[in-house]
VOGU-3710 file (C-alpha; in Angstrom, 3 decimals, decimal comma):
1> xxxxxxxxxx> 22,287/-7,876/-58,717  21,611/-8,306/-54,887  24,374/-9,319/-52,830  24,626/-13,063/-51,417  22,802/-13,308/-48,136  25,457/-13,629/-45,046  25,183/-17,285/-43,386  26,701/-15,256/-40,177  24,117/-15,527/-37,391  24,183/-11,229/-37,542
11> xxxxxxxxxx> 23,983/-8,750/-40,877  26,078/-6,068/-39,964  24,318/-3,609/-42,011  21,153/-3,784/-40,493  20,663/-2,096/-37,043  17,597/-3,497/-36,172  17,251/-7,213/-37,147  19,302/-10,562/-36,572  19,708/-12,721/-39,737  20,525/-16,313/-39,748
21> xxxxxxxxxx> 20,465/-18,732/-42,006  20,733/-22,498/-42,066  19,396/-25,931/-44,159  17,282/-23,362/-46,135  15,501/-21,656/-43,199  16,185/-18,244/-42,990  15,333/-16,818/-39,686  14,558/-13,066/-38,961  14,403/-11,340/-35,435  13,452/-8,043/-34,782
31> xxxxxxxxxx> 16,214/-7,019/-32,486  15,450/-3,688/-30,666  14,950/-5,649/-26,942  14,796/-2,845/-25,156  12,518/-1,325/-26,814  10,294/-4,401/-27,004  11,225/-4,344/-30,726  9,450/-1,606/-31,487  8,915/-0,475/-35,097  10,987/1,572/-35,393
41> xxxxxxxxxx> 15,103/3,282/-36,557  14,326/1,681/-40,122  13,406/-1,410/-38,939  10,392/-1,363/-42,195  13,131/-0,757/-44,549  15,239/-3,214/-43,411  12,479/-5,768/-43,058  11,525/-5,367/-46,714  15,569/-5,618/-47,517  16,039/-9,007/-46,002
51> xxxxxxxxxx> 12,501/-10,142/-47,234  13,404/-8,888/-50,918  17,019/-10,720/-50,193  15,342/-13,372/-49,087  13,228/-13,767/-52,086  15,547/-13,860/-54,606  18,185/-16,696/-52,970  17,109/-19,772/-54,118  18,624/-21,015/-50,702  16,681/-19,785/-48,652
61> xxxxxxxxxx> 13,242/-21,892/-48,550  10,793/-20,739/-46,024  11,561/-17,596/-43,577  10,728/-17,252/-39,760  10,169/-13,902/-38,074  10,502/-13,292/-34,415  11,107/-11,066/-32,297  14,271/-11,075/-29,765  12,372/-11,584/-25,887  10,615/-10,954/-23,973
71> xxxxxxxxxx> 9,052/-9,436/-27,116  7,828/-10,045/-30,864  6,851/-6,492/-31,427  5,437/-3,802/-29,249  4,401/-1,538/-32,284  5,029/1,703/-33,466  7,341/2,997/-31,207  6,267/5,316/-28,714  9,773/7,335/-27,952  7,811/10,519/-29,549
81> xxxxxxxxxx> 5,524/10,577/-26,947  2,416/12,506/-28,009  3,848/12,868/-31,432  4,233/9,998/-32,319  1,268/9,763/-34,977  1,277/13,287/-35,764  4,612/14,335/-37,956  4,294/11,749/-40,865  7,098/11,303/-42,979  6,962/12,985/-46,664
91> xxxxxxxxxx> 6,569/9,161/-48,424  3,839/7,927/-45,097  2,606/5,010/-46,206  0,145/2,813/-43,516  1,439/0,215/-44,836  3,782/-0,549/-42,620  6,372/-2,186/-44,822  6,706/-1,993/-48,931  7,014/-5,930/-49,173  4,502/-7,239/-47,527
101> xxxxxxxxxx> 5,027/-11,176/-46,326  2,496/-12,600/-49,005  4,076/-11,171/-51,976  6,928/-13,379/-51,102  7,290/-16,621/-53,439  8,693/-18,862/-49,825  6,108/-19,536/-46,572  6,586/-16,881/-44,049  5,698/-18,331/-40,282  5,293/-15,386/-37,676
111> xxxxxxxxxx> 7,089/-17,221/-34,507  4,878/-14,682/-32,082  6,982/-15,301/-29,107  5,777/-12,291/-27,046  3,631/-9,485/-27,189  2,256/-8,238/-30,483  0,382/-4,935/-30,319  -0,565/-2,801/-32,863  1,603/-2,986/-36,158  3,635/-5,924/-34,290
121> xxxxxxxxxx> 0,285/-8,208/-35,079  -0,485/-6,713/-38,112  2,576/-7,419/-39,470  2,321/-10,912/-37,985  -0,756/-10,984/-40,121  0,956/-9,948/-43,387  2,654/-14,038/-42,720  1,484/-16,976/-44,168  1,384/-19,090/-40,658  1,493/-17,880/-37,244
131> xxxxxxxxxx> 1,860/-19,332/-33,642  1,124/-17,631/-31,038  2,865/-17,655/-27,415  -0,117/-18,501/-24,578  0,189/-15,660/-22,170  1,349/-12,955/-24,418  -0,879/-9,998/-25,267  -2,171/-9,343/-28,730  -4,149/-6,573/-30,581  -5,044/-4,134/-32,827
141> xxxxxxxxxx> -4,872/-1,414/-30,520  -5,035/2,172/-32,392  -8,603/3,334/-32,033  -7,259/3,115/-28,500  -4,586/5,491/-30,032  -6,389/8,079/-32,043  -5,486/6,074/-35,301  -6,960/3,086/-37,471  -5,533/-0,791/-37,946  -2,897/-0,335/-40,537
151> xxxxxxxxxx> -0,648/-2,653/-42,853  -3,622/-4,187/-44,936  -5,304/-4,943/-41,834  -8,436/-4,031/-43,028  -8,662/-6,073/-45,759  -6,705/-9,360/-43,860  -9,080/-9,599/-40,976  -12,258/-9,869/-42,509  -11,033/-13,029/-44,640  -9,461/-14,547/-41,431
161> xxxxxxxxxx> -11,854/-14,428/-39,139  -14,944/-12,905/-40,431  -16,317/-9,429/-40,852  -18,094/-9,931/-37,112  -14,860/-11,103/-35,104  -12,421/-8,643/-37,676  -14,711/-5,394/-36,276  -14,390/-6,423/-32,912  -10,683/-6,691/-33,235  -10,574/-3,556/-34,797
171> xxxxxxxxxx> -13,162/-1,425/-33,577  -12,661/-2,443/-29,994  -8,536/-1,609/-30,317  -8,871/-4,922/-27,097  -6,289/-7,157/-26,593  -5,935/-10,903/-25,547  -3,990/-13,630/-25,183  -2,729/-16,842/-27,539  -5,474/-19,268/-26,341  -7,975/-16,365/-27,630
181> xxxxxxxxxx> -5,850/-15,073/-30,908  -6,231/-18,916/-32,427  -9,534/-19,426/-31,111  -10,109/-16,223/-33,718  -8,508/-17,800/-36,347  -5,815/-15,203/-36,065  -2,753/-18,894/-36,222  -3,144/-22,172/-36,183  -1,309/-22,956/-32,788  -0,973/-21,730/-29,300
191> xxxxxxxxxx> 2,212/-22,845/-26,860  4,206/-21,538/-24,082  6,627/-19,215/-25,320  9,323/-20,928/-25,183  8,087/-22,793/-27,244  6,829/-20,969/-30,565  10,365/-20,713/-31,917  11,432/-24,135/-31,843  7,844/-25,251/-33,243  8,179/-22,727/-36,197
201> xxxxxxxxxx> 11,853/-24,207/-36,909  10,772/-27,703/-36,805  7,665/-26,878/-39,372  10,155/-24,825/-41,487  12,583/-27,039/-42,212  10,051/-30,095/-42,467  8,988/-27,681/-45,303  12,428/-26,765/-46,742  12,838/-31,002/-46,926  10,140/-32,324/-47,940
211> xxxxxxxxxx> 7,892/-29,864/-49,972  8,526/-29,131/-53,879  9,648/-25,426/-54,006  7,548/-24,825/-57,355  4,286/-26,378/-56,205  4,762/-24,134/-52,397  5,040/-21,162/-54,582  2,408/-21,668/-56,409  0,046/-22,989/-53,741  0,994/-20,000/-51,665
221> xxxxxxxxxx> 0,299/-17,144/-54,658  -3,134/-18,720/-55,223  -4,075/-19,339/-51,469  -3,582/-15,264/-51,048  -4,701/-14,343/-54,471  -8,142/-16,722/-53,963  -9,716/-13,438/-51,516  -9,956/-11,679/-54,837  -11,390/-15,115/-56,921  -14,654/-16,551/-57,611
231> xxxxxxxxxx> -14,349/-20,635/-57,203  -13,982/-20,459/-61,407  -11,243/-18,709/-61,200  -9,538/-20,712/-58,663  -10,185/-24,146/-60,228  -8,944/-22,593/-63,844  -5,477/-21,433/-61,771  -5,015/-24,798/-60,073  -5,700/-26,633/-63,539  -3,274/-24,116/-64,982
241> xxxxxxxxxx> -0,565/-24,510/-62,355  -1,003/-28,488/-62,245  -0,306/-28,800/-66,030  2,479/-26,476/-65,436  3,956/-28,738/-62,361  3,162/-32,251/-64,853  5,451/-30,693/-67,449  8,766/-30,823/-64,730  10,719/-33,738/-63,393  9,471/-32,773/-59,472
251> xxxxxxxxxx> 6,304/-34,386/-60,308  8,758/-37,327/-60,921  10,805/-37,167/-57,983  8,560/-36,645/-55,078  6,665/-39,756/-56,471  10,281/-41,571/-56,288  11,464/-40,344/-53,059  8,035/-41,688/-51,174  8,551/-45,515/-52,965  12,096/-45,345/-52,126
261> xxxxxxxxxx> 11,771/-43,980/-48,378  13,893/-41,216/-49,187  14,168/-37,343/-48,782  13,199/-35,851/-52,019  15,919/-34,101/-54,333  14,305/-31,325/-55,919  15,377/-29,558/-58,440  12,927/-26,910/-59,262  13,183/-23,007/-57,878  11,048/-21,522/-55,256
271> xxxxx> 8,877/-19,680/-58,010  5,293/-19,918/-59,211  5,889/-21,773/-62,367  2,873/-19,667/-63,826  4,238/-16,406/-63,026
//
């Protein structure tokens, strides 16, 4: 059995993030600053620990990634110099991460406070919701870099924003700004940097309150699994997962809690109930 998450505002044990956790909201920040919070010292591996830790604490309702400033994430990091792509590790994997942010039964929001370039977006895109800061510079630089789009990027893109706008993202290896990453479809808001935190908070814990933790983790598996579904499929899984929801007393209580001008008490776990 995992470990309790810390409530401290730092894990100890990891070199390379900040953890904090409070009313539910877990928040994650990639914390190499000087670096720009570049991927890098085992920052995957300890991004797929807290997401897997994450996961399985019933306290923790919807996560937040960010990156300490001036920063999100610059990318791969570049210490290497012209090696940098060339000495893979034994167990490579372009994945970028082994738990991707979708497999993940709680909303992940990217809070992109800075610039994301390279695997810093497309891990960004691996999220469920993403704001972007204005004047920050974004892309999917690495035909720029000898290399391809990695972490699923290639099969993200094209159901985001189209197979026309994904190749120019990727082919191109361009960046641009906030205004031009939502006008994409890349997030659904754009704000001064200072900004994108504070918005991301105030959506997550509006979630952690007042959303049913079975129906977000259901809604959530089927948004991501619907690429891969014919519109069949998808109306068979939401009849499926709305009997499932009738059958518990949350269908109950968030009925109660809007008559009685209340916050909702739920009692169901942060699980697709048809898992």
């Amino acid at each position: 059995m995992e470990p309790p998450l810390p409530t401290s505002p730092d894990l100890p044990d990891y070199r390379t993030l900040r953890f904090k956790l409070e009313n539910s909201v877990a928040t994650i920040t990639l914390n190499r600053p000087q670096q720009r919070n570049a991927f890098g010292d085992g920052m995957g591996a300890e991004l797929a620990d807290a997401y897997t830790r994450c996961d399985a604490d019933d306290d923790v309702r919807v996560i937040v990634l960010t990156g300490a400033p001036p920063a999100f994430c610059a990318g791969a990091d570049l210490a290497a110099g012209e090696r940098t792509f060339t000495e893979p590790a034994p167990e490579f994997s372009a994945a970028g991460i082994a738990v991707p942010a979708w497999t993940l039964g709680k909303p992940v929001i990217a809070a992109i406070n800075g610039h994301a370039i390279g695997l810093g977006l497309t891990l960004a895109l691996q999220c469920d919701i993403r704001f972007f800061a204005a004047d920050a510079r974004y892309g999917v630089v690495q035909t720029r870099r000898g290399m391809v789009g990695d972490a699923y990027s290639h099969w993200i893109l094209p159901r985001l924003v189209g197979l026309a706008n994904a190749a120019e993202i990727l082919l191109s290896g361009a960046t641009f700004d906030g205004h031009r990453a939502v006008q994409l479809g890349l997030g659904s808001r754009v704000l001064p940097a200072d900004d994108v935190l504070p918005a991301a908070l105030e959506l997550a814990h509006d979630i952690a309150v007042n959303t049913a933790p079975m129906s977000v983790a259901a809604s959530k598996r089927l948004l991501w699994d619907s690429f891969d579904l014919d519109r069949q499929a998808v109306g068979a899984r939401e009849t499926e997962i709305h009997l499932r929801l009738m059958g518990h007393d949350d269908a109950r209580e968030g009925v109660r809690a809007h008559t009685e001008r209340r916050d909702p008490r739920w009692t169901g776990r942060p699980v697709d109930p048809t898992n």
